[in-house]
VEXDREN-2710 file (C-alpha; in Angstrom, 1 decimal):
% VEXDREN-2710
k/r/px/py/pz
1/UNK/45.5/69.2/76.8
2/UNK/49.1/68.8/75.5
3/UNK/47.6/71.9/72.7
4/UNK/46.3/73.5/75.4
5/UNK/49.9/73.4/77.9
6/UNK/52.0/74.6/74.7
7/UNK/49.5/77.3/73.9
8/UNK/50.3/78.4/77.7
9/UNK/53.8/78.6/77.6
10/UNK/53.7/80.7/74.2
11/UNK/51.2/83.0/76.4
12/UNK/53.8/82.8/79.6
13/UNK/56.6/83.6/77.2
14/UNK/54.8/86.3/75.6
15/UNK/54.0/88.0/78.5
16/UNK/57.3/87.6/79.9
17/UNK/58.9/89.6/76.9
18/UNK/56.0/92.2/77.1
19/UNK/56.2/93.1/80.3
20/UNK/60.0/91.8/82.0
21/UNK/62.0/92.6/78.7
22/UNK/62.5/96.4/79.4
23/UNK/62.6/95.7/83.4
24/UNK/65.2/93.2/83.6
25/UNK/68.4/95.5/83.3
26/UNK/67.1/98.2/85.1
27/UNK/66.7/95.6/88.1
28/UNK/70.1/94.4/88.0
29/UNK/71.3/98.2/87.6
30/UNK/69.8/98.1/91.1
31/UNK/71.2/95.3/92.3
32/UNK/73.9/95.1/95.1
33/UNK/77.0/93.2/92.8
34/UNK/78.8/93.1/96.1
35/UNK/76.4/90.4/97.6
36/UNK/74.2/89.5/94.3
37/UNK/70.8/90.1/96.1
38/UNK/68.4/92.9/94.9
39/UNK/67.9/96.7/96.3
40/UNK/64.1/97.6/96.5
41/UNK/65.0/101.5/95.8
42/UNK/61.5/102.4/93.7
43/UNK/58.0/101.7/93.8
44/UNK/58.9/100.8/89.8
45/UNK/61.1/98.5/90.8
46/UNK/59.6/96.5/93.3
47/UNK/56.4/96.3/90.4
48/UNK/58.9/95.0/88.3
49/UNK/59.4/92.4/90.3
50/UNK/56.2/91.5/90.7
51/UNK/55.4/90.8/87.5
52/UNK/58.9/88.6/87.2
53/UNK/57.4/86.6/90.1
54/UNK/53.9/86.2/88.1
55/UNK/55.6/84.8/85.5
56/UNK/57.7/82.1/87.6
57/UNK/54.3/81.3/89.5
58/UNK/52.6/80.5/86.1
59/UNK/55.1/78.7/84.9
60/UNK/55.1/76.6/88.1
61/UNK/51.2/76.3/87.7
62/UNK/51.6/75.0/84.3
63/UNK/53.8/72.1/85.9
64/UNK/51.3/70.9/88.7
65/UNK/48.6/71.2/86.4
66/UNK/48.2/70.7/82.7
67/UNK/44.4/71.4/82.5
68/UNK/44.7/75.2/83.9
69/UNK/46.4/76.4/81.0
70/UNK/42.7/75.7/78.5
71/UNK/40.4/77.5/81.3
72/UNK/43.2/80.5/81.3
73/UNK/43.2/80.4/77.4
74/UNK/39.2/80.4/77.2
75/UNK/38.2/82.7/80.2
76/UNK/41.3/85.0/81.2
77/UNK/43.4/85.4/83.5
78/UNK/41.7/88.4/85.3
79/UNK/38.3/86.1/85.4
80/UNK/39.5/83.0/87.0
81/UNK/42.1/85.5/89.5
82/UNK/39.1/86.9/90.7
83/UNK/35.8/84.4/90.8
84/UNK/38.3/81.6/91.1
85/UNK/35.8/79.3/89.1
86/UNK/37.7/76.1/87.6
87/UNK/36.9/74.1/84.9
88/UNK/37.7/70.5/86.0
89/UNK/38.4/68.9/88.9
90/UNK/41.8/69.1/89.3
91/UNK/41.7/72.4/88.5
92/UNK/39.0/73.1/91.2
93/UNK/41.3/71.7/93.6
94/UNK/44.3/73.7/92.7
95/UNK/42.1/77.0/92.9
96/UNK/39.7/76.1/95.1
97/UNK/40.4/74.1/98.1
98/UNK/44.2/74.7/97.8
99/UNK/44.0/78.6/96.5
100/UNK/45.8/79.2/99.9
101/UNK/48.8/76.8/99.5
102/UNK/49.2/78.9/96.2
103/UNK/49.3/81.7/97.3
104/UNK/51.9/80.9/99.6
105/UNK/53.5/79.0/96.8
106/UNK/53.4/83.1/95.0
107/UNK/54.7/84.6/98.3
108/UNK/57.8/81.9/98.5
109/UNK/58.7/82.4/94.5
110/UNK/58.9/86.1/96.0
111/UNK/60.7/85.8/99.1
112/UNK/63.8/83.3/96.9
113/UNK/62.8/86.3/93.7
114/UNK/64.0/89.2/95.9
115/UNK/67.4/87.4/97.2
116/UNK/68.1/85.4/93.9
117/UNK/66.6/87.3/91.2
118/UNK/68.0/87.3/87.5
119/UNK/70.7/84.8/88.7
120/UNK/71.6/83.4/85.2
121/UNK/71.3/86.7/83.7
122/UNK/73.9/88.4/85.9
123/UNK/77.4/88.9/84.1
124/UNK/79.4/85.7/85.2
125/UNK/82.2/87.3/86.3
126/UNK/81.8/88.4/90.6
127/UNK/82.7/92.3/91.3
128/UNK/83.8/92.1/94.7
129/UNK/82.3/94.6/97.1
130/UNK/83.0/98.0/95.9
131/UNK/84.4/99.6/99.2
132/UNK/86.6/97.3/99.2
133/UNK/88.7/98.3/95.9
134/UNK/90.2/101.8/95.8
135/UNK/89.0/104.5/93.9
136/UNK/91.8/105.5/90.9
137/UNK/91.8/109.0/90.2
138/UNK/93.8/110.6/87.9
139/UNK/95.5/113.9/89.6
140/UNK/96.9/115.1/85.9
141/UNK/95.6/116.9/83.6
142/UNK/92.3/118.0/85.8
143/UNK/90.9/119.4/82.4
144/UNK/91.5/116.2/80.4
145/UNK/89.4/113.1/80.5
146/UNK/90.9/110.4/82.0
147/UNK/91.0/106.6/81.1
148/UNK/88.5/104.1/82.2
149/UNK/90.0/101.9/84.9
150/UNK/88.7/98.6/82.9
151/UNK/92.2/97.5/83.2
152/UNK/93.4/98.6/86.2
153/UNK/96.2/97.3/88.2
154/UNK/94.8/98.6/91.3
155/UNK/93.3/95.2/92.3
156/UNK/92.2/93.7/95.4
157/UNK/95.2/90.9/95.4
158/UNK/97.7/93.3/93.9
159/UNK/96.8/95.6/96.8
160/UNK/97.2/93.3/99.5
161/UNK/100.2/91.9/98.8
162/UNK/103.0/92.3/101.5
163/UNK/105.3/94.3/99.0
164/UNK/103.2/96.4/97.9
165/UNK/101.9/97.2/101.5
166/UNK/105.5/97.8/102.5
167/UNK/105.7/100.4/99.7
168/UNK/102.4/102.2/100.5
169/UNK/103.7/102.2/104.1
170/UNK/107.1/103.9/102.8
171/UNK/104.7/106.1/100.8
172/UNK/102.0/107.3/103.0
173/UNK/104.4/109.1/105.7
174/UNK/105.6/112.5/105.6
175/UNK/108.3/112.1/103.5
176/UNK/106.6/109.8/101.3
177/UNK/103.7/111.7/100.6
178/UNK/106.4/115.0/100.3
179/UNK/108.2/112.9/97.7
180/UNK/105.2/112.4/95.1
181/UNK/104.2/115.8/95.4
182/UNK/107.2/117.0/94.4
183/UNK/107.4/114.3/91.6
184/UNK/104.0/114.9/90.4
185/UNK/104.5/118.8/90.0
186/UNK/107.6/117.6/88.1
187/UNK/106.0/115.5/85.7
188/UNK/103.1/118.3/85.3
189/UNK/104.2/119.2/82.1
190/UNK/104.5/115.6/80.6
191/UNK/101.8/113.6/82.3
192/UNK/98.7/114.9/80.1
193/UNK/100.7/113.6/77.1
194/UNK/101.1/110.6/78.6
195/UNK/97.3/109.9/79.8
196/UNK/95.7/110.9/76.4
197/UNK/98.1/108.2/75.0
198/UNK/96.9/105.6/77.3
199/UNK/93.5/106.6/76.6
200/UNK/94.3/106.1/72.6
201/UNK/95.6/102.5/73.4
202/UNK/93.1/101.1/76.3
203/UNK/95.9/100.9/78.3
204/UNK/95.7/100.4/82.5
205/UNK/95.8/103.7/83.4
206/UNK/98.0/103.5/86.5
207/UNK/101.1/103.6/84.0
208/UNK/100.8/107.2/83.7
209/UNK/103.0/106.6/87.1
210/UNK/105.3/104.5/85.8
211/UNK/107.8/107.6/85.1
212/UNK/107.7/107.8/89.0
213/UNK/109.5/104.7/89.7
214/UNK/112.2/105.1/86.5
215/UNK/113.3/108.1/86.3
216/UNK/110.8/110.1/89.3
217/UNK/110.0/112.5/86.4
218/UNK/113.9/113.6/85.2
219/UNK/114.0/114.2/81.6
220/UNK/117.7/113.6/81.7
221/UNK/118.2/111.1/84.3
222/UNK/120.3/108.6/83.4
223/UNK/121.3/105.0/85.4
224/UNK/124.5/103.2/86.1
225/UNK/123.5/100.9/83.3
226/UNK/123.1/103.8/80.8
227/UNK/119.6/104.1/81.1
228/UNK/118.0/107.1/79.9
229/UNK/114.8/109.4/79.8
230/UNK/111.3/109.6/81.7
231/UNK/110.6/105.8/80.3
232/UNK/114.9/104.5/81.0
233/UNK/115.3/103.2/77.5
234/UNK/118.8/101.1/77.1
235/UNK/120.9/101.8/73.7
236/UNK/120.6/98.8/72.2
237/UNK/116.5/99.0/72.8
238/UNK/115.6/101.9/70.9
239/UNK/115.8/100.6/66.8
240/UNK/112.1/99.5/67.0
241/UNK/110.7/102.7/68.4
242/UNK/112.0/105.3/66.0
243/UNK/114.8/106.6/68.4
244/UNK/118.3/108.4/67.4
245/UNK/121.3/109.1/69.5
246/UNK/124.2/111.1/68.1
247/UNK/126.5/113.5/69.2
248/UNK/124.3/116.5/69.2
249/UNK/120.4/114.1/69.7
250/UNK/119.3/111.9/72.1
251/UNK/115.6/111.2/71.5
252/UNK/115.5/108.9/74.1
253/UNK/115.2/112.4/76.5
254/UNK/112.2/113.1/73.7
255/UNK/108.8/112.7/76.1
256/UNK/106.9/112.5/73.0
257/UNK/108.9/109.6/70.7
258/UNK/109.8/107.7/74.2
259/UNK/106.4/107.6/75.9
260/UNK/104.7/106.0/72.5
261/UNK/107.7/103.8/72.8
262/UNK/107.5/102.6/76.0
263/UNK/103.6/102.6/75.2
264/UNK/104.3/100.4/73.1
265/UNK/106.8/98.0/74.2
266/UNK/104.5/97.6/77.7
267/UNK/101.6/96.6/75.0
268/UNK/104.0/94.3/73.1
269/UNK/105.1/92.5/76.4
270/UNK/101.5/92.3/77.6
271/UNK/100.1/90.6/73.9
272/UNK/103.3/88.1/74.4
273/UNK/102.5/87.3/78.1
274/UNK/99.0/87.9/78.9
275/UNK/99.5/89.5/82.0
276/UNK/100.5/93.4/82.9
277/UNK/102.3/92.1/85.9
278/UNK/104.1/90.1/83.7
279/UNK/104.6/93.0/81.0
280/UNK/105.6/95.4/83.9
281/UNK/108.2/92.8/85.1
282/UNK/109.2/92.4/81.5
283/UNK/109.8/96.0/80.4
284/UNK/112.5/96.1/83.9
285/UNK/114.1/92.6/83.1
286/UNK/113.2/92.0/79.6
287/UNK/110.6/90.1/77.3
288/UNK/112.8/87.6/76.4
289/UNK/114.3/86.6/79.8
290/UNK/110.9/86.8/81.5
291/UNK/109.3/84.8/78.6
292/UNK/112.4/82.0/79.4
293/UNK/110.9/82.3/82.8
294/UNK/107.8/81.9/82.5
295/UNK/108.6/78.4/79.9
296/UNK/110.7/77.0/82.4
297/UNK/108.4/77.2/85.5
298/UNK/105.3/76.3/83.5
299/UNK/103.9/79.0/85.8
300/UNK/102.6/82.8/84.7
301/UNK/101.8/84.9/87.6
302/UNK/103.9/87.1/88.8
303/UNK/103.4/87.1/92.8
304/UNK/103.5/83.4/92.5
305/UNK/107.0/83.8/90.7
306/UNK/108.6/86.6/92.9
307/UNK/107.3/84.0/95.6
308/UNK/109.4/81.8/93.9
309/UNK/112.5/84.0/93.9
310/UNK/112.4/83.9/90.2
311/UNK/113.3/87.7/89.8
312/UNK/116.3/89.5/90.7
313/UNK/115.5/91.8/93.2
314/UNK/114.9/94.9/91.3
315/UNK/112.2/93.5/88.7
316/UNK/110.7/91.9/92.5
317/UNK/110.6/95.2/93.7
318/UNK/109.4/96.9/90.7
319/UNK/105.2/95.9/90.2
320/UNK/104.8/96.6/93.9
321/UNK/106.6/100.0/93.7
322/UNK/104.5/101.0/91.0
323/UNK/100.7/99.7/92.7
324/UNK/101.8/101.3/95.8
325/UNK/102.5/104.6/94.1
326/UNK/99.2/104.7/91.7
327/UNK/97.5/103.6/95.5
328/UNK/98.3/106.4/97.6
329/UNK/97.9/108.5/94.6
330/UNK/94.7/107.7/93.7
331/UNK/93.2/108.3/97.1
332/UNK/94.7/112.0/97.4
333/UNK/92.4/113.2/100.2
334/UNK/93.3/110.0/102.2
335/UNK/97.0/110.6/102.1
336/UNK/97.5/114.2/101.6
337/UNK/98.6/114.3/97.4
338/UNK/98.4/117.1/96.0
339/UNK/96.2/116.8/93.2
340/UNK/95.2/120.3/91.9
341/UNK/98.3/121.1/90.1
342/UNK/97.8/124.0/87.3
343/UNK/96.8/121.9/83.8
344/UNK/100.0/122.8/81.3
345/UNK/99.5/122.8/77.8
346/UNK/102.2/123.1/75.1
347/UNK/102.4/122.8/70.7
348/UNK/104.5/121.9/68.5
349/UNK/106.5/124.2/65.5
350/UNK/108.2/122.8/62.5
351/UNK/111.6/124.0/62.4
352/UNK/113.3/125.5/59.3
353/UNK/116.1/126.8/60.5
354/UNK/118.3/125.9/63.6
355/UNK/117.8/127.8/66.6
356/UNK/118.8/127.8/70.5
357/UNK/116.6/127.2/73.4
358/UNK/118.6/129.8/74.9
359/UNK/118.4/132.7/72.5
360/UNK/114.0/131.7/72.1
361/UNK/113.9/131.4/75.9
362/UNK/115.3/134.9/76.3
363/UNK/114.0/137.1/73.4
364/UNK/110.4/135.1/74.1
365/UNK/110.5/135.2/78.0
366/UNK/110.2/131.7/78.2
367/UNK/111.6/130.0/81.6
368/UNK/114.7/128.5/80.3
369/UNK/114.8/125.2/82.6
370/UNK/111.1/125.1/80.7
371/UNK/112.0/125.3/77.4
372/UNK/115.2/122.4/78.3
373/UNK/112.6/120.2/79.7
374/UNK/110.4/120.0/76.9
375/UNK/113.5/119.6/74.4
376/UNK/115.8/117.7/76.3
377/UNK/116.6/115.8/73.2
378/UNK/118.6/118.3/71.9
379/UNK/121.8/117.6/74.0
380/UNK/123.8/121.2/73.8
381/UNK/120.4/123.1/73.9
382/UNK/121.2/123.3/70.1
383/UNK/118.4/122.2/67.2
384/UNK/120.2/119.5/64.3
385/UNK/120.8/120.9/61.2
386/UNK/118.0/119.8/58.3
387/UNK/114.8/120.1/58.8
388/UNK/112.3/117.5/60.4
389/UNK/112.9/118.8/63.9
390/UNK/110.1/120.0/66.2
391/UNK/110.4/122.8/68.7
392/UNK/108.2/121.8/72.0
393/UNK/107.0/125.3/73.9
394/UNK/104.3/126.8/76.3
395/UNK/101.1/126.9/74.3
396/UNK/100.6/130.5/74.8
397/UNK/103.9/131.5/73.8
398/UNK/102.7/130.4/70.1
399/UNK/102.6/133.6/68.2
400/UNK/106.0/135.4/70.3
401/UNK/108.2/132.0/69.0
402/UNK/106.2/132.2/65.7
403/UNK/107.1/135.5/64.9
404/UNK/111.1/135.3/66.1
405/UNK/111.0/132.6/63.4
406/UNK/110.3/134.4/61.0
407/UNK/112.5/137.3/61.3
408/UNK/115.5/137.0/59.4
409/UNK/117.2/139.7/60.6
410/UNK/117.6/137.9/64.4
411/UNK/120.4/135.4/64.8
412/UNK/118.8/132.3/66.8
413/UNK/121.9/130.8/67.2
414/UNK/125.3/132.6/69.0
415/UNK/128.7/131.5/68.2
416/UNK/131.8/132.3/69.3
417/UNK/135.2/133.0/67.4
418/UNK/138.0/131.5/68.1
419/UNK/141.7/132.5/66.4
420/UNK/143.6/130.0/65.6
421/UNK/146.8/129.7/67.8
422/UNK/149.6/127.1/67.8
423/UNK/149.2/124.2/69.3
424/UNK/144.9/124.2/68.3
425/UNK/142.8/121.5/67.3
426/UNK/139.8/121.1/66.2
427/UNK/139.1/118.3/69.4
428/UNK/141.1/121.3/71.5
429/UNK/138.6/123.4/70.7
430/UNK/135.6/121.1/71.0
431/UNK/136.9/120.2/74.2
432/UNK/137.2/123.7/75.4
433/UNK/133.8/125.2/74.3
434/UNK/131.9/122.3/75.2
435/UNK/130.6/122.0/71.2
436/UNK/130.3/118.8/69.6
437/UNK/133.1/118.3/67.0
438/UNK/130.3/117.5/64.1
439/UNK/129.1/121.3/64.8
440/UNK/132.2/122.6/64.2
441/UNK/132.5/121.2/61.0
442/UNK/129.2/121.9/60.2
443/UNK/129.7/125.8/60.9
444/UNK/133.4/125.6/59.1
445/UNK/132.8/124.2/55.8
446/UNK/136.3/122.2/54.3
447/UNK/137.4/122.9/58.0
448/UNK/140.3/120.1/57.9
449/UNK/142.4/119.3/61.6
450/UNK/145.7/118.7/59.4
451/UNK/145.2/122.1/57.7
452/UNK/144.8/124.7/60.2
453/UNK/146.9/127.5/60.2
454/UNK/148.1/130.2/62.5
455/UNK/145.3/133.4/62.8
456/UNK/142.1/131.8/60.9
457/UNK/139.2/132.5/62.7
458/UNK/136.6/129.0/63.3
459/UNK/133.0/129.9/64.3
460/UNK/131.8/127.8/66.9
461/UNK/128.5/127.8/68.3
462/UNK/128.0/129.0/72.1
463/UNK/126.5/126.0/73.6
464/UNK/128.7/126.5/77.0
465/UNK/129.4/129.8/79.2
466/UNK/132.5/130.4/77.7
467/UNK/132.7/134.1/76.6
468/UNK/132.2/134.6/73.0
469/UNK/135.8/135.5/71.7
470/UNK/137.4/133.8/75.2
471/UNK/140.6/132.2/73.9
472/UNK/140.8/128.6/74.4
473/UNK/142.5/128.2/77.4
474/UNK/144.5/124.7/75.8
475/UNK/145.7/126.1/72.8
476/UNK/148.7/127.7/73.2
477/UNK/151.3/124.8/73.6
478/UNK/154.6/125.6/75.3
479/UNK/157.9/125.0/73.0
480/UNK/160.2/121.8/74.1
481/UNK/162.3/123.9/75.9
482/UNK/160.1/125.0/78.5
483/UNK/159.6/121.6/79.9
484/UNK/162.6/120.6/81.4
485/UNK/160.8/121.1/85.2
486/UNK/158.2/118.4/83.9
487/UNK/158.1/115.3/85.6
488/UNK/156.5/112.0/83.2
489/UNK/155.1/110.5/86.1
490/UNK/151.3/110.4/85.7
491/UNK/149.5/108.3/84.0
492/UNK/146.5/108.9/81.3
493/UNK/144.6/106.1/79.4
494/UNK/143.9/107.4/75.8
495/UNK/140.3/108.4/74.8
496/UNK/138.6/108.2/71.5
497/UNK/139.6/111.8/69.6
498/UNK/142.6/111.9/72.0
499/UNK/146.2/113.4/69.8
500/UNK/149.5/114.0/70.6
501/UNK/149.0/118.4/70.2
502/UNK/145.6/117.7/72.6
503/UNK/147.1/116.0/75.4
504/UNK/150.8/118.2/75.4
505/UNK/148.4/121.2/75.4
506/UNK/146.1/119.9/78.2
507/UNK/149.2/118.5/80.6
508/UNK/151.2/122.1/79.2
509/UNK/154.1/120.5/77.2
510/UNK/155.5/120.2/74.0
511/UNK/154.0/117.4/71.6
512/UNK/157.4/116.5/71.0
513/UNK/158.3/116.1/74.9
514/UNK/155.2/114.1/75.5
515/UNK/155.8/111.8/72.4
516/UNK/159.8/111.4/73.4
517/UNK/158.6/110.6/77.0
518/UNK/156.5/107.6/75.1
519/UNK/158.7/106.4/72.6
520/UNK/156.9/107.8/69.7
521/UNK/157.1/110.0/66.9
522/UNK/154.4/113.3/66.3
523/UNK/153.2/110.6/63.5
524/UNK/152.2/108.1/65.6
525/UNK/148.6/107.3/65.8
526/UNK/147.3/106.9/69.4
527/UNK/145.3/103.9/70.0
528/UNK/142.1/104.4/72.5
529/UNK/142.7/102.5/75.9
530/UNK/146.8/103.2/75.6
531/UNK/148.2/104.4/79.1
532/UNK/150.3/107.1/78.5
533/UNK/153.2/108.5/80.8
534/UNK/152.0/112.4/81.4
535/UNK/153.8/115.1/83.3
536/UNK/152.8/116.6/86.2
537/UNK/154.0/119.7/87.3
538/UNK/156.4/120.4/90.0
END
């Protein structure tokens, strides 16, 4: 007998993975994960099921009786299902005179089947129900795919938290809904960048809205802290992220270099916290205060923390701002977002030469506020000198830009001239033509501020609206004795670059009168932060 009940659960088994093995995940495909009961949608699936529930009743059959499983083995199941004709007596009973109690034995293993089914073979993790969780679309590009909301942030408890209803209150209205829009068409020509980068990195893909709450989309906004860019990177946080400010660069306004930064740094602060509350809450206050945080309080969730008071009140504010926004923006239909914004695409040429956005923008009839956007990095509308520098335009303005590259008879670049006059400087100039200092030098090889002289002409480049050959309006300095109705009663705190012959030309007096009035010489070096007694005219 003990032969005979083994051999029946290697036939049970078997017929379990010959008939359930293909069935199983096309019935939890049609289950209900809201609830965890089954969905009857096919006549395939409801046979499915009862073959699963043959299966339980045989192996509940091989429990109350061990002497079933030889007569099975030695006549079939068909045979004894239909004549019902045991082999012993205890069989006989559990066929015969009880075949009724079995049956409803069958019909119970059903009933608990269809309510229960596959419980241990459902994912342990509980979905809750579906319309209760938003839908996240992704309004930008429409042509692009967009990222799989494995990781989204648009959850049920991030939802319903009273912060981030407040914001999708503010949202939602008129001028809430009038605001996105606007920032959205803004961001039209960055946002596909940004998506296909989250995409790359598996990231939640609600940050694509991140730039709404920074910088609402400005290329060139910049905070009171000295924030700056779409992503708001700080100075002293740019070394790791392949970043460069100088006088005439500031890839921090770069959308490419500072959305794979930020990309990154968000990534960083989620592998060091394990949370993308957290990581959002770090990249406003910092990973190394919110890691302090977190240590101290022994606790690591953000709502429990802002609970807490933990945050100051802008990293509070900040999560919820962010949900609120990706809310109302994924449900466009709902709220009234504009979602169908025309796709923009855009490429890439390696410069050789130095050009300005101005001169492309005009000889390849590009929209110049365009053309600025997508090179905001270059600070006076100017390309550096030296080659490694990108030019970022309308994809199908390829071949114009293409082909004004490589004509070498057009100037990309206008300059003005400037004759030297007394009283000039090389900051004097800068100053007045709104061109970096280093570009002047650049332009005027062995160009030396000591050694200028009377009627040399300096080539500047025309990054203001100053007239080409417009005389700086500061160079011309009046002798000492046309400042006797000069009064030294104002007041001017030095600046870096700031000389004796720049200031008496700005205020209109001799450099001699303005050092006399300050008990200096013309050799005397000014020091930056010195308040100096300046005339004002009467």
């Amino acid at each position: 007998m003990a032969d005979g009940n083994g051999q029946g659960f290697i036939m049970a088994r078997n017929f379990k993975n010959e008939y359930l093995k293909n069935h199983l995940s096309a019935m939890q495909a049609a289950s209900c994960q809201s609830t965890g009961r089954v969905r009857l949608r096919s006549l395939d699936h409801l046979i499915n099921l009862f073959f699963y529930n043959i299966y339980n009743t045989l192996l509940l059959w091989n429990y109350l009786t061990k002497t079933m499983w030889s007569s099975l083995l030695r006549r079939g199941i068909p045979e004894l299902l239909l004549q019902c004709r045991p082999c012993t007596r205890r069989s006989k009973l559990f066929f015969g005179y009880s075949f009724q109690k079995s049956l409803l034995v069958f019909l119970l293993i059903t009933t608990v089947n269809t309510f229960f089914i596959g419980a241990d073979e459902r994912p342990l993790r509980t979905v809750p129900p579906s319309s209760s969780l938003p839908t996240t679309h992704y309004p930008l590009p429409t042509h692009s795919p967009l990222p799989a909301a494995s990781l989204s942030l648009l959850t049920e408890e991030n939802i319903n938290q009273p912060l981030t209803q407040r914001y999708i209150a503010q949202y939602s209205i008129h001028s809430g809904v009038t605001y996105l829009n606007a920032v959205l068409e803004r961001g039209r020509i960055y946002m596909p960048f940004i998506i296909q980068e989250i995409q790359n990195r598996g990231l939640p893909p609600e940050l694509v809205y991140l730039p709404i709450i920074e910088s609402s989309f400005q290329i060139t906004a910049r905070s009171r802290s000295g924030a700056v860019g779409l992503w708001q990177f700080m100075l002293n946080s740019i070394s790791p992220f392949d970043m460069r400010v100088t006088d005439s660069i500031d890839e921090r306004r770069d959308f490419i270099k500072s959305t794979r930064g930020a990309l990154q740094k968000l990534q960083d602060n989620y592998n060091a916290l394990g949370s993308w509350e957290l990581a959002l809450a770090a990249y406003n206050a910092g990973l190394g205060a919110t890691t302090r945080m977190v240590q101290r309080t022994g606790v690591s969730d953000y709502w429990e923390l802002s609970r807490r008071r933990q945050f100051r009140q802008e990293t509070e504010h900040f999560v919820p701002k962010l949900i609120a926004a990706a809310y109302v923006i994924s449900n466009p239909r709902k709220y009234g977002i504009n979602v169908w914004q025309e796709p923009f695409e855009w490429t890439q040429i390696p410069l050789q030469r130095q050009v300005s956005l101005d001169v492309i923008a005009e000889e390849a009839e590009i929209d110049k506020d365009l053309l600025r956007r997508l090179n905001a990095q270059w600070l006076h509308g100017i390309s550096p000198a030296g080659q490694g520098h990108n030019l970022v335009i309308p994809a199908d303005k390829a071949e114009e830009v293409l082909a004004l590259l490589e004509r070498e008879d057009l100037r990309l670049i206008r300059y003005h001239y400037h004759v030297v006059r007394q009283g000039d400087t090389l900051w004097s100039m800068s100053r007045h033509y709104g061109t970096p200092l280093n570009m002047i030098e650049q332009h005027n090889p062995g160009i030396n501020n000591r050694f200028l002289r009377i009627g040399d002409t300096i080539v500047i480049p025309a990054f203001g609206d100053v007239p080409a050959g417009t005389p700086a309006r500061i160079t011309s300095a009046p002798s000492a004795s046309t400042t006797t109705n000069l009064s030294f009663t104002g007041s001017y705190t030095v600046q870096k670059g700031d000389t004796l012959w720049s200031l008496a030309a700005r205020y209109g007096t001799a450099p001699e009168a303005l050092a006399e009035a300050n008990g200096m010489n013309l050799n005397s070096i000014l020091r930056e932060g010195r308040v100096l007694r300046v005339p004002i005219i009467e």
